[in-house]
C-alpha positions as CSV (number, residue, x, y, z in Angstrom):
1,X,59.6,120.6,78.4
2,X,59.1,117.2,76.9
3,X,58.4,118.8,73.5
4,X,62.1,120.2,73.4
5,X,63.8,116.5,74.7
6,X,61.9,114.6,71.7
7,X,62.0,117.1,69.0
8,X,64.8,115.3,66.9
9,X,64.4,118.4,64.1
10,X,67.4,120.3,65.1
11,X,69.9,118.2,64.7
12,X,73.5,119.4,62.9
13,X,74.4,118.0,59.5
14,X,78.2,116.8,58.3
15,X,78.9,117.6,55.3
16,X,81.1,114.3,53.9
17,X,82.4,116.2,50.7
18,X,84.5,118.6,52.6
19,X,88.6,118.2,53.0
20,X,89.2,117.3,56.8
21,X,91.6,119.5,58.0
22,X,94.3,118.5,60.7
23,X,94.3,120.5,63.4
24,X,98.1,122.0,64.6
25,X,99.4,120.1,67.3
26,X,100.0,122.1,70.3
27,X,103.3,123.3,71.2
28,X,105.2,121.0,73.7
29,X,105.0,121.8,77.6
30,X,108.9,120.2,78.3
31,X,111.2,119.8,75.5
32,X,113.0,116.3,74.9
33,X,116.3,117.8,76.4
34,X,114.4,118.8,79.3
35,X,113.1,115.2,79.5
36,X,116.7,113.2,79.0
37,X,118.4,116.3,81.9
38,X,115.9,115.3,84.4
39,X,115.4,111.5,83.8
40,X,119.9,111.3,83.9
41,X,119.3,113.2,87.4
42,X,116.5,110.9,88.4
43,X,118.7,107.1,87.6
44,X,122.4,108.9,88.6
45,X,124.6,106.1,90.0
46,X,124.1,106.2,93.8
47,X,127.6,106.8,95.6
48,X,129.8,104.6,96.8
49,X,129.1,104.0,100.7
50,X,133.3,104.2,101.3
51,X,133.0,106.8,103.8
52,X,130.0,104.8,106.0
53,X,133.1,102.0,106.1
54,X,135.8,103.4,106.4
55,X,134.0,105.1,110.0
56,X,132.5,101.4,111.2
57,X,136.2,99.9,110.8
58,X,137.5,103.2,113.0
59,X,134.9,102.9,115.6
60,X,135.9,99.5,115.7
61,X,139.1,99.9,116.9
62,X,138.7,103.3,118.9
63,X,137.3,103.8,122.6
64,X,134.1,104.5,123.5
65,X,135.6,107.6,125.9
66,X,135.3,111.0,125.1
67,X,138.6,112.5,124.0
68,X,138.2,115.2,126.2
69,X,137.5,114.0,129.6
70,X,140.2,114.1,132.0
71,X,141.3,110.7,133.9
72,X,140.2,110.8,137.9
73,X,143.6,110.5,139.6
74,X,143.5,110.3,143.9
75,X,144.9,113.4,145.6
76,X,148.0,112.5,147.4
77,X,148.7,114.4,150.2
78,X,152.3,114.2,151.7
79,X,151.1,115.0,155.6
80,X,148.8,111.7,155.2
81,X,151.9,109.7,153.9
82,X,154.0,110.7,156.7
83,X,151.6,110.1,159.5
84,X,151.1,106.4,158.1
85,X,154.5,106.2,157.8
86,X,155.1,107.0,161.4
87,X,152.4,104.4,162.3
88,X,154.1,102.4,160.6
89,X,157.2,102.6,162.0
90,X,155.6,102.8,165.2
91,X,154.1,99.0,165.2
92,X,157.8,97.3,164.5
């Protein structure tokens, strides 16, 4: 095993008079159009926040209440009325 790690006979020769040839560059993966579309989707203008406003300034001068909650109103009974009334009239 040693004989094959120091055995420096094998070793490939360049030959310097020979025309270097370029190799093709390989075709692209994303085109430059694909490139400008995605970075004028990437740094789009964010939107104006006019809606966010315009809903603080309405909550601002709404109520807090449900719209559709009825109002608790007392019953009035009209036999209850007249019996007070006739205590009432009673105590002069």
């Amino acid at each position: 095993m040693t004989d094959l790690a120091t055995n420096f006979e094998a070793q490939p020769t360049i030959d310097l008079g020979a025309p270097a040839t370029a190799a093709a560059p390989p075709p692209p993966l994303i085109t430059e159009q694909e490139v400008l579309l995605g970075s004028a989707a990437a740094l789009a203008a964010p939107t104006v926040g006019r809606r966010s406003l315009r809903l603080a300034v309405r909550a601002l001068f709404t109520s807090s209440r449900p719209e559709g909650v009825p109002r608790h109103y007392p019953t009035h009974y009209s036999f209850i009325e007249d019996a007070a009334m006739a205590r009432e009239m009673y105590r002069l």
